[in-house]
C-alpha positions as CSV (number, residue, x, y, z in Angstrom):
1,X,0.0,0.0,0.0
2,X,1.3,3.5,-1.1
3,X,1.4,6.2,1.8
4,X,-1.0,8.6,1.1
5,X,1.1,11.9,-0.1
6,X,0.4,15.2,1.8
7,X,-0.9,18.1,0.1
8,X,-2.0,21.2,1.0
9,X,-6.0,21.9,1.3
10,X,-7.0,23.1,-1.9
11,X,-8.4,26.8,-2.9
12,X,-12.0,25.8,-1.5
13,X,-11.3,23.9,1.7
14,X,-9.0,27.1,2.6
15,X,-11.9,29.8,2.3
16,X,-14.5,27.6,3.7
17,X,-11.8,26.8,6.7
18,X,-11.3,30.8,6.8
19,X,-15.3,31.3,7.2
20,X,-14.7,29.2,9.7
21,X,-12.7,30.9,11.6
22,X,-14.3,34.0,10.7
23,X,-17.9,33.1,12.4
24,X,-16.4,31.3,15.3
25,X,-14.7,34.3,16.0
26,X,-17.4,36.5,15.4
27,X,-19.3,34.2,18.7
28,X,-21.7,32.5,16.1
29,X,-19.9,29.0,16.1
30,X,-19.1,27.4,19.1
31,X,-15.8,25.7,19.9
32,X,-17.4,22.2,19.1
33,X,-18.7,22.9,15.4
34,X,-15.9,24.7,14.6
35,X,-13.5,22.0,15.5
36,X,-15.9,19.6,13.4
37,X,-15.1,21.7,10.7
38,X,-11.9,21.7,11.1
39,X,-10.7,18.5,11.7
40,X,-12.8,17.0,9.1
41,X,-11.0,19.0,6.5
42,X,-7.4,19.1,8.2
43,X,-7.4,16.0,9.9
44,X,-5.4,15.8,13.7
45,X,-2.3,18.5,12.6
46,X,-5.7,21.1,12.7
47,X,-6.1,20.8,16.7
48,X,-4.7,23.8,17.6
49,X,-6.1,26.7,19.8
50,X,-8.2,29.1,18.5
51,X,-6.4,33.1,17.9
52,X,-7.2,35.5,21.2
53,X,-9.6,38.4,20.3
54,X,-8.5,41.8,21.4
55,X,-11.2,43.8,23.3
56,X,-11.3,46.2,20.0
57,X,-12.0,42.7,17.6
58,X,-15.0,42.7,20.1
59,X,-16.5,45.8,20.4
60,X,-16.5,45.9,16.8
61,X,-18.0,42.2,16.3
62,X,-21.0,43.0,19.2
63,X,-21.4,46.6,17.1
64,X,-21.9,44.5,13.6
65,X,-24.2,42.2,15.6
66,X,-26.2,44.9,17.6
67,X,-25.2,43.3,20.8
68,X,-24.0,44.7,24.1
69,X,-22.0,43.0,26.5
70,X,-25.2,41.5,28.5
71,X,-26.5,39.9,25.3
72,X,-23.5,37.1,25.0
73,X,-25.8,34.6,26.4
């Protein structure tokens, strides 16, 4: 049996990954589904923790969402 050859994801699986990303940072994806996702499409090497937010990167995501800090339930 020949060993399967590693190659990088292609154009698509990249931008979905990064939409991804995108809505689980944006609070709309939780950690679970997003590591679905991910995993599915990178296999293990994608199990690696999620970037930190700054406090600006949320403001501005609760302002596109209309959201103040009490509505993050």
């Amino acid at each position: 049996m020949a060993a399967k050859r590693k190659t990088r994801p292609s154009r698509l699986t990249r931008a979905l990954l990064q939409t991804a990303d995108d809505v689980r940072r944006s609070g709309l994806m939780d950690a679970g589904a997003h590591a679905k996702i991910t995993m599915r499409h990178l296999g293990e090497a994608a199990a690696t923790a999620p970037e930190k937010m700054t406090g600006d990167e949320v403001r501005a995501v609760r302002e596109r969402a209309h959201l103040g800090q009490k509505d993050d339930d």
